[in-house]
PDB file of N, CA, C and O in Angstrom:
ATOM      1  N   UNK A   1     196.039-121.449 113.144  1.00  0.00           N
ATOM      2  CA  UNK A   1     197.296-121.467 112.425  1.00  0.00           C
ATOM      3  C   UNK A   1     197.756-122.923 112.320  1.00  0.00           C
ATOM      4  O   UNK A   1     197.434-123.698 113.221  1.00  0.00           O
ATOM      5  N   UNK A   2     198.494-123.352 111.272  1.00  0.00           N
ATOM      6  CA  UNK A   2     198.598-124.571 110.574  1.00  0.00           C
ATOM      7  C   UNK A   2     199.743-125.446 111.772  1.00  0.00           C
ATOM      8  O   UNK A   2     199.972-124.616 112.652  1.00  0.00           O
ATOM      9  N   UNK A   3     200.194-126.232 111.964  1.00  0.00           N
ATOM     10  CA  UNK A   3     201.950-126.660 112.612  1.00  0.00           C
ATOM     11  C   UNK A   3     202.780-125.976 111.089  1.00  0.00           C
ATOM     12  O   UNK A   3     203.572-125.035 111.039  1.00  0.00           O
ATOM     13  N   UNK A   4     202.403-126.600 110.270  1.00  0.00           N
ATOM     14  CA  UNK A   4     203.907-126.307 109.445  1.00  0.00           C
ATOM     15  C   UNK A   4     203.994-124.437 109.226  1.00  0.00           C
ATOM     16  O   UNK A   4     205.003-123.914 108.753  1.00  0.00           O
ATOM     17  N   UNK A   5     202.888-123.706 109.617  1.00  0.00           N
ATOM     18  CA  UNK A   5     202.752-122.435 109.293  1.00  0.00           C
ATOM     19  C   UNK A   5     203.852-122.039 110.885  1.00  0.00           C
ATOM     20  O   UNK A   5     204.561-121.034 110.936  1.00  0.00           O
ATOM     21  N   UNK A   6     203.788-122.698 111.616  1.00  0.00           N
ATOM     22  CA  UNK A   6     203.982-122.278 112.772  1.00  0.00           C
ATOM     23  C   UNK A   6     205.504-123.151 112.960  1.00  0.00           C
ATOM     24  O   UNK A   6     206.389-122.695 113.683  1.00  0.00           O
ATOM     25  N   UNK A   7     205.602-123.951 112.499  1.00  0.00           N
ATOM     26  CA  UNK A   7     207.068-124.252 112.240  1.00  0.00           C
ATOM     27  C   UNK A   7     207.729-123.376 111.684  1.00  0.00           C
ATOM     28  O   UNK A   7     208.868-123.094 112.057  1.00  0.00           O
ATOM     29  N   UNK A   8     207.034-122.700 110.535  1.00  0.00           N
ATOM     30  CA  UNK A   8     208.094-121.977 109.661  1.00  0.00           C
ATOM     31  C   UNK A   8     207.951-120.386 110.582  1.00  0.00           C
ATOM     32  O   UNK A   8     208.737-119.452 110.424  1.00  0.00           O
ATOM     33  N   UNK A   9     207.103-120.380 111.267  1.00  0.00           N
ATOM     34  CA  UNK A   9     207.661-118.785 112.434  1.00  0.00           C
ATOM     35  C   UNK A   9     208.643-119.076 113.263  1.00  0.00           C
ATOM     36  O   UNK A   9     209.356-118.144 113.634  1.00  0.00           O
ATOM     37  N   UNK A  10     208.916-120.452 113.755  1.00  0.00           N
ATOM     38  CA  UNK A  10     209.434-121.028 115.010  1.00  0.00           C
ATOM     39  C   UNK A  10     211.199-121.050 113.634  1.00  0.00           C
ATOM     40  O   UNK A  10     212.212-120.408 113.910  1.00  0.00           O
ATOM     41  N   UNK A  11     211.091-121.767 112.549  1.00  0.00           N
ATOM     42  CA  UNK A  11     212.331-121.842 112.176  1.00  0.00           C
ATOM     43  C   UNK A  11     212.674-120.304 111.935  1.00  0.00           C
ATOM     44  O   UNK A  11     213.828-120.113 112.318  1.00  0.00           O
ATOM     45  N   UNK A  12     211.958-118.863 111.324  1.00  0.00           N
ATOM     46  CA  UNK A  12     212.822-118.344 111.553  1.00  0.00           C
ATOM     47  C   UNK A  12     213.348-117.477 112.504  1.00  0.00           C
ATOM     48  O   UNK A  12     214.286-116.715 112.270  1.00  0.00           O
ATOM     49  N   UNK A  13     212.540-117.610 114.004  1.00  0.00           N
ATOM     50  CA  UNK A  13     213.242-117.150 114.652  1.00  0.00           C
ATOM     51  C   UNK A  13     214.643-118.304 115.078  1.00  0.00           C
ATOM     52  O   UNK A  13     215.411-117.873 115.938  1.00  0.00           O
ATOM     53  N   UNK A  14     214.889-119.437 114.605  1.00  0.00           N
ATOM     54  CA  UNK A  14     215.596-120.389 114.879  1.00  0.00           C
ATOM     55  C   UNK A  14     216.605-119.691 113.916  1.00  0.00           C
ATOM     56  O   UNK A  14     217.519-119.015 114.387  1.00  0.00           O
ATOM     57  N   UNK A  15     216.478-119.819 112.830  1.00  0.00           N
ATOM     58  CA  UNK A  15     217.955-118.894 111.811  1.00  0.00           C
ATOM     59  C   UNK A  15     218.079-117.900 112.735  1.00  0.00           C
ATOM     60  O   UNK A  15     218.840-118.387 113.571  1.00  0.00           O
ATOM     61  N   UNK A  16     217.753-116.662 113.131  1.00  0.00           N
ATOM     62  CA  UNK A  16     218.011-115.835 113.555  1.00  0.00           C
ATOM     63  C   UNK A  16     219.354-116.010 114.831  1.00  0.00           C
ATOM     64  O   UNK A  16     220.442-115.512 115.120  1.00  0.00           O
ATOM     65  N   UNK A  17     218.491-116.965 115.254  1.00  0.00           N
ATOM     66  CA  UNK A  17     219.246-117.521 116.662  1.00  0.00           C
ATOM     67  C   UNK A  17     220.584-118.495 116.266  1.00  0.00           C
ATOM     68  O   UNK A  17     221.497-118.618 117.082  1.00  0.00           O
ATOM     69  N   UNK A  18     220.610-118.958 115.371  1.00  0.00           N
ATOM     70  CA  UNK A  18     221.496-120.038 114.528  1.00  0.00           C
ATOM     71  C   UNK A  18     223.044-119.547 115.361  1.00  0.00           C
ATOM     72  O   UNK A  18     223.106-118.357 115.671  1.00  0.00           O
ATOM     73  N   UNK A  19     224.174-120.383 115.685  1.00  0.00           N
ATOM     74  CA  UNK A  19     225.105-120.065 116.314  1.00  0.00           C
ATOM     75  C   UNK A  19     226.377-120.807 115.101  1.00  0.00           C
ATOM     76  O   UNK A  19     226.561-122.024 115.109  1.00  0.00           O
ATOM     77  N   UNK A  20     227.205-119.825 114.070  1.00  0.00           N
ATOM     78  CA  UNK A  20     227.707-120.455 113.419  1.00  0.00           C
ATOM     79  C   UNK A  20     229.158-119.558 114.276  1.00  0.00           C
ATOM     80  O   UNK A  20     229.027-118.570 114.999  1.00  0.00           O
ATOM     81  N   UNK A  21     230.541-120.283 113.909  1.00  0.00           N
ATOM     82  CA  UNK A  21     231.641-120.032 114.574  1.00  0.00           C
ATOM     83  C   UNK A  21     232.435-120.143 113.503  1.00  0.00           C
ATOM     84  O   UNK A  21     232.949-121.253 113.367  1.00  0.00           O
ATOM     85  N   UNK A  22     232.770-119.080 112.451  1.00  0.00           N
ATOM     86  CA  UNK A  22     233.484-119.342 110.974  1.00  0.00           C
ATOM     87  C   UNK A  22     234.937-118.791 111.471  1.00  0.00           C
ATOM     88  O   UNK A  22     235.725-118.427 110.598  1.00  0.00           O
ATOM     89  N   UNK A  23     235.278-118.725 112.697  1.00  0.00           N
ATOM     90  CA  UNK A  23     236.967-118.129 113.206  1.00  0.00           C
ATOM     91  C   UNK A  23     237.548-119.545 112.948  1.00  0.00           C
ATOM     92  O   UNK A  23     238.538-119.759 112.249  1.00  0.00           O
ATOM     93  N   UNK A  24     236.867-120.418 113.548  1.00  0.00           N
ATOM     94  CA  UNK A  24     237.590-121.733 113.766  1.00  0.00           C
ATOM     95  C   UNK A  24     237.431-122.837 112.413  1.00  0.00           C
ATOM     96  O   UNK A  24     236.514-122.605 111.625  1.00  0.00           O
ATOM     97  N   UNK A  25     238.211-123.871 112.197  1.00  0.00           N
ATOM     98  CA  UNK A  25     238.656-125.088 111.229  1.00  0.00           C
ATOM     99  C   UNK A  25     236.910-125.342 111.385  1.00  0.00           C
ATOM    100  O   UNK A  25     236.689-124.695 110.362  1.00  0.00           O
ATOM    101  N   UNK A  26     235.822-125.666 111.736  1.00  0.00           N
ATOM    102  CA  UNK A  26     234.723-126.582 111.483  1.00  0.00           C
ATOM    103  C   UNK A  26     233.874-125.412 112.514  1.00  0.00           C
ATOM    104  O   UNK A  26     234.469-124.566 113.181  1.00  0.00           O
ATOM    105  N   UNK A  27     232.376-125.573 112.477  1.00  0.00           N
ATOM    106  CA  UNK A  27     231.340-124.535 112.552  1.00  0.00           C
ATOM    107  C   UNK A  27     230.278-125.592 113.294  1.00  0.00           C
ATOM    108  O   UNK A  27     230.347-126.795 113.044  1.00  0.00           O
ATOM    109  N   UNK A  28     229.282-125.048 114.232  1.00  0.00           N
ATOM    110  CA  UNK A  28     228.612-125.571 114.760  1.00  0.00           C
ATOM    111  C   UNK A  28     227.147-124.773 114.697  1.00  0.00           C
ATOM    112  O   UNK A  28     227.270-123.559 114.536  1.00  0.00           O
ATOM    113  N   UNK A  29     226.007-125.188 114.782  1.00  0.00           N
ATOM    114  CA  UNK A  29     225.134-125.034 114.412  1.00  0.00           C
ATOM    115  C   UNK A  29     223.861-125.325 115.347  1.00  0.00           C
ATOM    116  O   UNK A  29     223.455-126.448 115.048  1.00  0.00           O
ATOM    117  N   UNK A  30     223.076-124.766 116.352  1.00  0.00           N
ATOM    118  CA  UNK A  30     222.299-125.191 118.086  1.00  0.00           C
ATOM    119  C   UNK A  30     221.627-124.274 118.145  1.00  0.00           C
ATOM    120  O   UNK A  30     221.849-123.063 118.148  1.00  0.00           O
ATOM    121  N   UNK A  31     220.461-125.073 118.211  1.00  0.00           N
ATOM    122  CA  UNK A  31     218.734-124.047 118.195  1.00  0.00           C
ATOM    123  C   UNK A  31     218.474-125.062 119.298  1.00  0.00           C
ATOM    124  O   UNK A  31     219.064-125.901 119.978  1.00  0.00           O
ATOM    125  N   UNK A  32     216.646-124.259 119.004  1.00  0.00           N
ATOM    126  CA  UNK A  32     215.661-124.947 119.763  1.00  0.00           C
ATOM    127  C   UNK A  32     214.321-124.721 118.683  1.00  0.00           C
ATOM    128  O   UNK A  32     214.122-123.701 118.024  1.00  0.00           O
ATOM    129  N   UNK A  33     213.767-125.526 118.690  1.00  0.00           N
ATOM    130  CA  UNK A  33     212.755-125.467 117.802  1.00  0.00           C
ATOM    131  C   UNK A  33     211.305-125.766 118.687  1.00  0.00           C
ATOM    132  O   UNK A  33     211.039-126.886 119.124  1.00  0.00           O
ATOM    133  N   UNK A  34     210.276-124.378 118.902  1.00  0.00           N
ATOM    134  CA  UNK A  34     209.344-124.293 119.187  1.00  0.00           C
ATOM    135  C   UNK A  34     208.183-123.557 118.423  1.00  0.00           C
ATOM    136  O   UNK A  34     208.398-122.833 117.451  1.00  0.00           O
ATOM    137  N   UNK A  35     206.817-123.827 118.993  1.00  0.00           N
ATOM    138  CA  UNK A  35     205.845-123.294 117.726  1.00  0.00           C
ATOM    139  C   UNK A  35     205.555-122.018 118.159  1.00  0.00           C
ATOM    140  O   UNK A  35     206.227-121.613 119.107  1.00  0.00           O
ATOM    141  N   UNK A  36     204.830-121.385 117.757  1.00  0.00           N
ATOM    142  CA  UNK A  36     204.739-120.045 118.327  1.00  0.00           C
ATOM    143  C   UNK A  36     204.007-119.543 119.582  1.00  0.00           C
ATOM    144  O   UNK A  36     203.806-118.409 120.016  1.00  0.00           O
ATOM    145  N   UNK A  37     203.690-120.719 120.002  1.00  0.00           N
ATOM    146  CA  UNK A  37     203.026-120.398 121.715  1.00  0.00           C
ATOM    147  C   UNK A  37     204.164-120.575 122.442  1.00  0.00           C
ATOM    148  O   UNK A  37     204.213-120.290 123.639  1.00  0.00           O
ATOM    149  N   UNK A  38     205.103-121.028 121.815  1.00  0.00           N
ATOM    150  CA  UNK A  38     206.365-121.419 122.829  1.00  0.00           C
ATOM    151  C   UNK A  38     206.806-122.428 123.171  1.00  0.00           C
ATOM    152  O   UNK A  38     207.930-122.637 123.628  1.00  0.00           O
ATOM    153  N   UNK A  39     205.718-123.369 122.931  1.00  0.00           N
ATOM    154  CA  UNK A  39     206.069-125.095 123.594  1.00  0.00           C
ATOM    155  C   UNK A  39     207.145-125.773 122.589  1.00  0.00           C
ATOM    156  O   UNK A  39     207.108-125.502 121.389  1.00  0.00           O
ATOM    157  N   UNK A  40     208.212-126.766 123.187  1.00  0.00           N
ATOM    158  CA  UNK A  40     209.026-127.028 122.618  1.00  0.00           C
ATOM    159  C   UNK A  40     208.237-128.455 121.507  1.00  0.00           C
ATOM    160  O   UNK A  40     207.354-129.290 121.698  1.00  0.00           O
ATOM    161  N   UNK A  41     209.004-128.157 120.535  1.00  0.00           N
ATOM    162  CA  UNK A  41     208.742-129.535 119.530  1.00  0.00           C
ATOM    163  C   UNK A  41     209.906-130.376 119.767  1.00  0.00           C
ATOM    164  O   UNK A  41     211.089-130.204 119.474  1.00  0.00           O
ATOM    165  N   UNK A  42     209.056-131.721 120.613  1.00  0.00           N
ATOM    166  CA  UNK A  42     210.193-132.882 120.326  1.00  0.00           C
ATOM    167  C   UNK A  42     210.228-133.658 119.386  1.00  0.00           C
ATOM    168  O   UNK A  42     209.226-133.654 118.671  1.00  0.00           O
ATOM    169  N   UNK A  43     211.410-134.648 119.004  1.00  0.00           N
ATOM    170  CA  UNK A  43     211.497-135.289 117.932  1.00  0.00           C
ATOM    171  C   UNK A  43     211.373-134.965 116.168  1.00  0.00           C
ATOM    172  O   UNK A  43     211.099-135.718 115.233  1.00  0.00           O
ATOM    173  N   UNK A  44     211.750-133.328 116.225  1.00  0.00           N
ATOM    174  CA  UNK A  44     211.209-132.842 115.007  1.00  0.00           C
ATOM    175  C   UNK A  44     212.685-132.857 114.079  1.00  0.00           C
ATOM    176  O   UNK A  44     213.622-132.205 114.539  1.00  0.00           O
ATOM    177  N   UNK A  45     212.878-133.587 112.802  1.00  0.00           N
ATOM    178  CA  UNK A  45     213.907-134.166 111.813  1.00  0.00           C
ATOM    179  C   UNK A  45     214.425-132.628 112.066  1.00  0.00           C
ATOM    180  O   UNK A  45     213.536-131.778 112.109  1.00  0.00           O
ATOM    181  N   UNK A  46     215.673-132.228 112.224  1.00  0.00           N
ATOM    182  CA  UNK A  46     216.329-130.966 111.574  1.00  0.00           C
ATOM    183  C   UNK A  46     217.756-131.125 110.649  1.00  0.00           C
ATOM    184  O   UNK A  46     218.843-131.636 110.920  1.00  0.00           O
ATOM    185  N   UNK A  47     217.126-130.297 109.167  1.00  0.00           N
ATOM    186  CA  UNK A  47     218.426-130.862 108.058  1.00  0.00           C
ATOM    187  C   UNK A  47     218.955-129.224 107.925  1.00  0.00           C
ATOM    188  O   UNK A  47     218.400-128.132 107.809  1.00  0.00           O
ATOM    189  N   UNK A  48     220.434-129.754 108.018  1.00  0.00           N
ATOM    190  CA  UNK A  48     221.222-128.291 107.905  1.00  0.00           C
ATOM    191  C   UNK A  48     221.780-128.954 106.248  1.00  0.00           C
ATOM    192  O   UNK A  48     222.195-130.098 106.057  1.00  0.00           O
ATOM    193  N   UNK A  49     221.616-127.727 105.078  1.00  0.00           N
ATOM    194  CA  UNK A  49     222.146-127.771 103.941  1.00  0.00           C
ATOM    195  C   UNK A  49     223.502-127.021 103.576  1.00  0.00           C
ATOM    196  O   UNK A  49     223.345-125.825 103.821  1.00  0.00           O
ATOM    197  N   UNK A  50     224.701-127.268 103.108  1.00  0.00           N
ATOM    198  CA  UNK A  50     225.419-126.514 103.081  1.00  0.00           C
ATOM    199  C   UNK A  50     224.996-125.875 101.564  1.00  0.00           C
ATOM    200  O   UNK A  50     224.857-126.746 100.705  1.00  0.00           O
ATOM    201  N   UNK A  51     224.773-124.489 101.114  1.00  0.00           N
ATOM    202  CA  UNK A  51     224.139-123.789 100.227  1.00  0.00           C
ATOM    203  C   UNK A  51     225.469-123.823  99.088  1.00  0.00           C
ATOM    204  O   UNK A  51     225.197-123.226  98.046  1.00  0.00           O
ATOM    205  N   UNK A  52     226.282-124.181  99.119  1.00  0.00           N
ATOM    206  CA  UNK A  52     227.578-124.071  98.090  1.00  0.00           C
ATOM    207  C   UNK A  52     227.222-125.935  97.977  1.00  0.00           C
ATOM    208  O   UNK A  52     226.151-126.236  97.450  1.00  0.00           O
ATOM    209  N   UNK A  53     228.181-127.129  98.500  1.00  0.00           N
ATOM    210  CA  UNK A  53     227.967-127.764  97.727  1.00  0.00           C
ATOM    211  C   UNK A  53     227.183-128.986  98.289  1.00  0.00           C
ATOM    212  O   UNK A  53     227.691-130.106  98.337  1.00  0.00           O
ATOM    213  N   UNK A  54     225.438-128.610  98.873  1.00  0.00           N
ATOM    214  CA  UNK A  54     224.759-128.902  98.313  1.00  0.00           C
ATOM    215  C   UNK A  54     225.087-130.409  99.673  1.00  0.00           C
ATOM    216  O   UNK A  54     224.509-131.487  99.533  1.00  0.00           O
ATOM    217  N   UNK A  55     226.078-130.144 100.870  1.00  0.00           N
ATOM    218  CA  UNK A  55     225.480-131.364 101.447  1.00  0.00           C
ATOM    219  C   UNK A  55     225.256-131.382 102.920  1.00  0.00           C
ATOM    220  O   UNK A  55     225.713-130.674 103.817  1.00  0.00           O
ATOM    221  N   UNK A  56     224.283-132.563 102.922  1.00  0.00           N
ATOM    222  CA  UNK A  56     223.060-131.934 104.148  1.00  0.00           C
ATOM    223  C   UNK A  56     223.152-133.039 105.176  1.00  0.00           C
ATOM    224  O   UNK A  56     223.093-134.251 104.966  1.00  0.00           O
ATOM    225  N   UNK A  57     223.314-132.376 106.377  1.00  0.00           N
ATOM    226  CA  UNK A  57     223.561-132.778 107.346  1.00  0.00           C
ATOM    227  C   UNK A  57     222.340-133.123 108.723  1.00  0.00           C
ATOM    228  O   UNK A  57     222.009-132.154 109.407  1.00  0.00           O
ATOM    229  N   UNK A  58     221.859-134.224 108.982  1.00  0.00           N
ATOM    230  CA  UNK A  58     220.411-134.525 109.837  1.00  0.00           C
ATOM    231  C   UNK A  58     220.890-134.540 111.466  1.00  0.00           C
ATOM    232  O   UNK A  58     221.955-134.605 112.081  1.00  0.00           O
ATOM    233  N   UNK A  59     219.271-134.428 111.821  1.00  0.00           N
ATOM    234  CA  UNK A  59     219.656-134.672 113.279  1.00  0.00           C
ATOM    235  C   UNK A  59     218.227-134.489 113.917  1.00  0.00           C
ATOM    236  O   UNK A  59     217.605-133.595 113.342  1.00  0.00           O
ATOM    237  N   UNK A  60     217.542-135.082 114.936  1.00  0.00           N
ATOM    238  CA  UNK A  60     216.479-135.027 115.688  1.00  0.00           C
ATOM    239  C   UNK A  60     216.539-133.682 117.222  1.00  0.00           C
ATOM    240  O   UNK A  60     217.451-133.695 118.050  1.00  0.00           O
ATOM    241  N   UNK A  61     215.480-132.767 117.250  1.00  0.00           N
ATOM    242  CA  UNK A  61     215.221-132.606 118.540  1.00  0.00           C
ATOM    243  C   UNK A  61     215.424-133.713 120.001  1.00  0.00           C
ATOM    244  O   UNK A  61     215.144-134.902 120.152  1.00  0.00           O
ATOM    245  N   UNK A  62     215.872-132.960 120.679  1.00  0.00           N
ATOM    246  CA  UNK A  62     215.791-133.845 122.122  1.00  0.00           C
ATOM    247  C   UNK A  62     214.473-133.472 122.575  1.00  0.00           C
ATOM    248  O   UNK A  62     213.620-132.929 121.871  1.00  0.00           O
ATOM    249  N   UNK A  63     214.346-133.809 123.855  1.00  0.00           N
ATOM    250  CA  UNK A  63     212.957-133.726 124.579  1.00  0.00           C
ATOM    251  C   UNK A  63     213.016-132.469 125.099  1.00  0.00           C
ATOM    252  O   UNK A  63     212.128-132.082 125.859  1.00  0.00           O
ATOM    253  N   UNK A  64     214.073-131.675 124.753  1.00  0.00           N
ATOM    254  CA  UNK A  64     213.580-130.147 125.276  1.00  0.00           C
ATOM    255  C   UNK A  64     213.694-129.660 124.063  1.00  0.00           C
ATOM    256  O   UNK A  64     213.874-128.445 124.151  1.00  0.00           O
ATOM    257  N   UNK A  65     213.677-129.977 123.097  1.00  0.00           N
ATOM    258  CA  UNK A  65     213.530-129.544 121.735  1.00  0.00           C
ATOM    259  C   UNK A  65     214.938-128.778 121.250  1.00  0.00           C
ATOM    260  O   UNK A  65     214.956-127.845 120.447  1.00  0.00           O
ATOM    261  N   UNK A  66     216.387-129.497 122.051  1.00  0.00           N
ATOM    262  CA  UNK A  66     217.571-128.718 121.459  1.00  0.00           C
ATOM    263  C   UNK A  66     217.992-129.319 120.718  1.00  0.00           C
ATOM    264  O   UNK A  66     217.997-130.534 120.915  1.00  0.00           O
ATOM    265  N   UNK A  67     218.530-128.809 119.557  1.00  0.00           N
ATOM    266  CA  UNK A  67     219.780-129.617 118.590  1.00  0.00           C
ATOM    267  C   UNK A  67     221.150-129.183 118.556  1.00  0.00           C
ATOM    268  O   UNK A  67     221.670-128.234 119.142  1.00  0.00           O
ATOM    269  N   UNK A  68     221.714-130.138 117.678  1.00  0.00           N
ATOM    270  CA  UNK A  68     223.322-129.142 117.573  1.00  0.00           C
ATOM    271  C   UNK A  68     223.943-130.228 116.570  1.00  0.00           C
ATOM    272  O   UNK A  68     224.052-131.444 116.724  1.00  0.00           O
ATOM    273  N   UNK A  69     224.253-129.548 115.678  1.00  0.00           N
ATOM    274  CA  UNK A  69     225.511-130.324 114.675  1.00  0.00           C
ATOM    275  C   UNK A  69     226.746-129.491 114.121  1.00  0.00           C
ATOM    276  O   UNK A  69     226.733-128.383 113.584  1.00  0.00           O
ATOM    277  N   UNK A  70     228.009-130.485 114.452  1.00  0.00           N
ATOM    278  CA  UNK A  70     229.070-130.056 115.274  1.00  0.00           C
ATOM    279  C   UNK A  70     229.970-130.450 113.849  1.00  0.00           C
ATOM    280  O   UNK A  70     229.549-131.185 112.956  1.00  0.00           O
ATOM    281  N   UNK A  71     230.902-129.978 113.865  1.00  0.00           N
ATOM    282  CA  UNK A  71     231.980-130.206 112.950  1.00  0.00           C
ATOM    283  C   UNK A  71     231.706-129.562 111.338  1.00  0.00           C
ATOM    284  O   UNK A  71     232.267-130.046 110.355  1.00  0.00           O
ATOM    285  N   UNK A  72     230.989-128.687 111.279  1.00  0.00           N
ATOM    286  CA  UNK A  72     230.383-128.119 109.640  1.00  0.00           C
ATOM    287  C   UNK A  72     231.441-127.519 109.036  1.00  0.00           C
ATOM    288  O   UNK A  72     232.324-126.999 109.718  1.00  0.00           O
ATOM    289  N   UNK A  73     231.468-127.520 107.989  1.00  0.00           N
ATOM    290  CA  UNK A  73     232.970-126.482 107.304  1.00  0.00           C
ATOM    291  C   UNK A  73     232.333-125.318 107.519  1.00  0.00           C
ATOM    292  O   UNK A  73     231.196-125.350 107.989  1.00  0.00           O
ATOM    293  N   UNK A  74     232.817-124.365 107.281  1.00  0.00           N
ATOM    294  CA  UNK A  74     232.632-122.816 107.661  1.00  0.00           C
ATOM    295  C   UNK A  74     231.982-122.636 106.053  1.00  0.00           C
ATOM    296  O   UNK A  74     232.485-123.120 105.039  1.00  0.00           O
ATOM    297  N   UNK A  75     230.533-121.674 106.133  1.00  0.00           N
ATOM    298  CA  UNK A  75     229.836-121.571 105.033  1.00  0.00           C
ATOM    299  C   UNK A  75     228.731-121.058 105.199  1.00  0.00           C
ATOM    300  O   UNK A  75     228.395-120.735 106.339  1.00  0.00           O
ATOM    301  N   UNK A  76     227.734-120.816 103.915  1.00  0.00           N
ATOM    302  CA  UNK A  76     226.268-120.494 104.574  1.00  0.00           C
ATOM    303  C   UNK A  76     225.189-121.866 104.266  1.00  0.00           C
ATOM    304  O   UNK A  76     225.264-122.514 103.222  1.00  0.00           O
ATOM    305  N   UNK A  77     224.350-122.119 105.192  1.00  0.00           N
ATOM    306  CA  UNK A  77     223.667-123.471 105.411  1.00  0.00           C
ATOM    307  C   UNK A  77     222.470-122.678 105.587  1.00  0.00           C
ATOM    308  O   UNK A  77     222.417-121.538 106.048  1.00  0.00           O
ATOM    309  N   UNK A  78     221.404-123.477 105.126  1.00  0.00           N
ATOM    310  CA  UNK A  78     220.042-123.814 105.166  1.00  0.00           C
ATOM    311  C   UNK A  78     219.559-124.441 106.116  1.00  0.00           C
ATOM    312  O   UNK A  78     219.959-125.598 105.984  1.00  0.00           O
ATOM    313  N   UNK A  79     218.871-124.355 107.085  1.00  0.00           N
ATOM    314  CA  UNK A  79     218.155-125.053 108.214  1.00  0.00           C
ATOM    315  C   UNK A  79     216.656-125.617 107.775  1.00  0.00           C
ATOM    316  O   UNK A  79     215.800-124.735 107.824  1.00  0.00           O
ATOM    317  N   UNK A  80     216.299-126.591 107.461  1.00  0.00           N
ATOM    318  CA  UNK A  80     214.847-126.945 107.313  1.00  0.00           C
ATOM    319  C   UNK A  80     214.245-128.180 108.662  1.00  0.00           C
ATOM    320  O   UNK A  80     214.984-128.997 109.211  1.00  0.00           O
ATOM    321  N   UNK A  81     212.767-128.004 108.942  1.00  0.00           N
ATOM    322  CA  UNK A  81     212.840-128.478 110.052  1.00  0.00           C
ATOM    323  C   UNK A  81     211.364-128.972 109.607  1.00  0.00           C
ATOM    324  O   UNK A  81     210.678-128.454 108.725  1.00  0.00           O
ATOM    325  N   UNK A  82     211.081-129.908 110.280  1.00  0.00           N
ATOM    326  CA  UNK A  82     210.249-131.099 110.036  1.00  0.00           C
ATOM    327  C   UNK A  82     209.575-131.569 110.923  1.00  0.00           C
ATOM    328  O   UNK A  82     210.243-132.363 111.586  1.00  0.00           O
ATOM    329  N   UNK A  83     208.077-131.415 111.430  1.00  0.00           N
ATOM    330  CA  UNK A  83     207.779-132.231 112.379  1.00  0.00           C
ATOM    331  C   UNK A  83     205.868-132.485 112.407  1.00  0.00           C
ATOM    332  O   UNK A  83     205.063-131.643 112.008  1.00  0.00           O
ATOM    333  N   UNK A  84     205.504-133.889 113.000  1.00  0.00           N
ATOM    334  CA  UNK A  84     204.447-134.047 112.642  1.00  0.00           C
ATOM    335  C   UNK A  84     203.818-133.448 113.552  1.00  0.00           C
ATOM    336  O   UNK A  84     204.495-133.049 114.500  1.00  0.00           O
ATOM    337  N   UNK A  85     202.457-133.212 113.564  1.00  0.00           N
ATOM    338  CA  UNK A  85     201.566-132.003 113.848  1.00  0.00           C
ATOM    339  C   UNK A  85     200.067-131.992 114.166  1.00  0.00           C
ATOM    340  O   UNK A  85     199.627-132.825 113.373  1.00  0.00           O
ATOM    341  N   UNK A  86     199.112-131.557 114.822  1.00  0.00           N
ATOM    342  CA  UNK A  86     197.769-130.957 114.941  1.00  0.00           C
ATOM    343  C   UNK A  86     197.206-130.446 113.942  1.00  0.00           C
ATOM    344  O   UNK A  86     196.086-129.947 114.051  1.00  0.00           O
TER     345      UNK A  86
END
Protein backbone atom coordinates (compact mmCIF):
# COMPACT_ATOMS: atom_id res chain seq x y z
CA UNK A 1 0.00 0.00 0.00
CA UNK A 2 1.17 3.44 -1.25
CA UNK A 3 1.96 6.39 1.98
CA UNK A 4 -0.41 8.70 0.24
CA UNK A 5 -3.00 5.61 -0.10
CA UNK A 6 -2.45 5.20 3.53
CA UNK A 7 -2.56 8.79 4.41
CA UNK A 8 -5.80 9.07 2.91
CA UNK A 9 -7.13 5.89 5.39
CA UNK A 10 -5.27 7.61 8.28
CA UNK A 11 -7.04 11.18 7.19
CA UNK A 12 -10.29 9.66 7.22
CA UNK A 13 -10.32 8.17 10.22
CA UNK A 14 -8.80 11.73 11.28
CA UNK A 15 -12.24 13.61 9.93
CA UNK A 16 -14.07 11.22 11.76
CA UNK A 17 -12.20 12.03 14.89
CA UNK A 18 -12.05 15.91 13.93
CA UNK A 19 -13.12 17.91 17.25
CA UNK A 20 -15.11 21.03 16.00
CA UNK A 21 -16.93 23.22 18.99
CA UNK A 22 -19.68 25.40 16.85
CA UNK A 23 -21.51 26.41 20.62
CA UNK A 24 -18.74 28.82 21.07
CA UNK A 25 -17.50 32.47 19.09
CA UNK A 26 -14.32 30.43 17.23
CA UNK A 27 -13.93 26.39 16.67
CA UNK A 28 -10.98 24.27 17.13
CA UNK A 29 -9.86 21.55 15.16
CA UNK A 30 -7.04 18.32 16.91
CA UNK A 31 -6.19 15.02 15.35
CA UNK A 32 -3.42 12.79 15.10
CA UNK A 33 -2.32 11.68 11.92
CA UNK A 34 -1.10 8.03 11.54
CA UNK A 35 -0.74 5.42 8.64
CA UNK A 36 -2.58 2.47 8.91
CA UNK A 37 -0.24 0.26 10.96
CA UNK A 38 -0.64 2.89 13.48
CA UNK A 39 2.71 4.60 13.65
CA UNK A 40 2.48 8.24 14.09
CA UNK A 41 3.49 10.60 11.04
CA UNK A 42 5.75 13.37 12.14
CA UNK A 43 6.17 16.58 10.49
CA UNK A 44 3.30 15.94 8.05
CA UNK A 45 1.89 19.79 6.50
CA UNK A 46 -1.92 19.72 7.79
CA UNK A 47 -4.29 22.40 5.80
CA UNK A 48 -7.74 22.94 7.29
CA UNK A 49 -10.04 24.68 4.38
CA UNK A 50 -12.93 26.60 5.37
CA UNK A 51 -15.52 25.05 2.53
CA UNK A 52 -17.73 28.45 2.36
CA UNK A 53 -15.11 31.06 1.89
CA UNK A 54 -12.44 29.21 0.70
CA UNK A 55 -9.69 30.11 3.53
CA UNK A 56 -7.09 27.75 4.62
CA UNK A 57 -5.49 27.50 7.55
CA UNK A 58 -1.68 25.40 7.98
CA UNK A 59 0.05 23.74 10.56
CA UNK A 60 2.74 20.81 11.04
CA UNK A 61 2.45 17.46 13.11
CA UNK A 62 4.47 17.36 16.37
CA UNK A 63 6.63 14.39 17.10
CA UNK A 64 3.73 12.46 18.34
CA UNK A 65 1.99 13.30 15.32
CA UNK A 66 -0.72 15.82 17.16
CA UNK A 67 -2.11 18.96 15.69
CA UNK A 68 -4.57 21.59 16.60
CA UNK A 69 -5.73 24.89 15.07
CA UNK A 70 -7.44 27.09 17.38
CA UNK A 71 -9.57 30.10 16.80
CA UNK A 72 -11.67 28.86 13.34
CA UNK A 73 -15.07 30.56 12.76
CA UNK A 74 -17.70 28.01 13.24
CA UNK A 75 -18.29 26.16 9.71
CA UNK A 76 -17.60 23.10 7.65
CA UNK A 77 -13.67 22.71 6.80
CA UNK A 78 -11.73 20.38 4.76
CA UNK A 79 -8.73 18.69 6.35
CA UNK A 80 -5.95 17.74 3.75
CA UNK A 81 -2.77 16.24 4.98
CA UNK A 82 0.56 15.94 3.44
CA UNK A 83 3.51 14.01 4.14
CA UNK A 84 6.66 12.59 2.54
CA UNK A 85 6.86 8.87 2.35
CA UNK A 86 8.25 5.12 1.52
Amino acid sequence: MTMQLQLRAALLSLLLAAQLQPQSGSSTIAGSIKDVTGAVITGAQVKVVNEESGVAFTTVTNQTGLYRLSSLLPGTYRVEVEAEGN
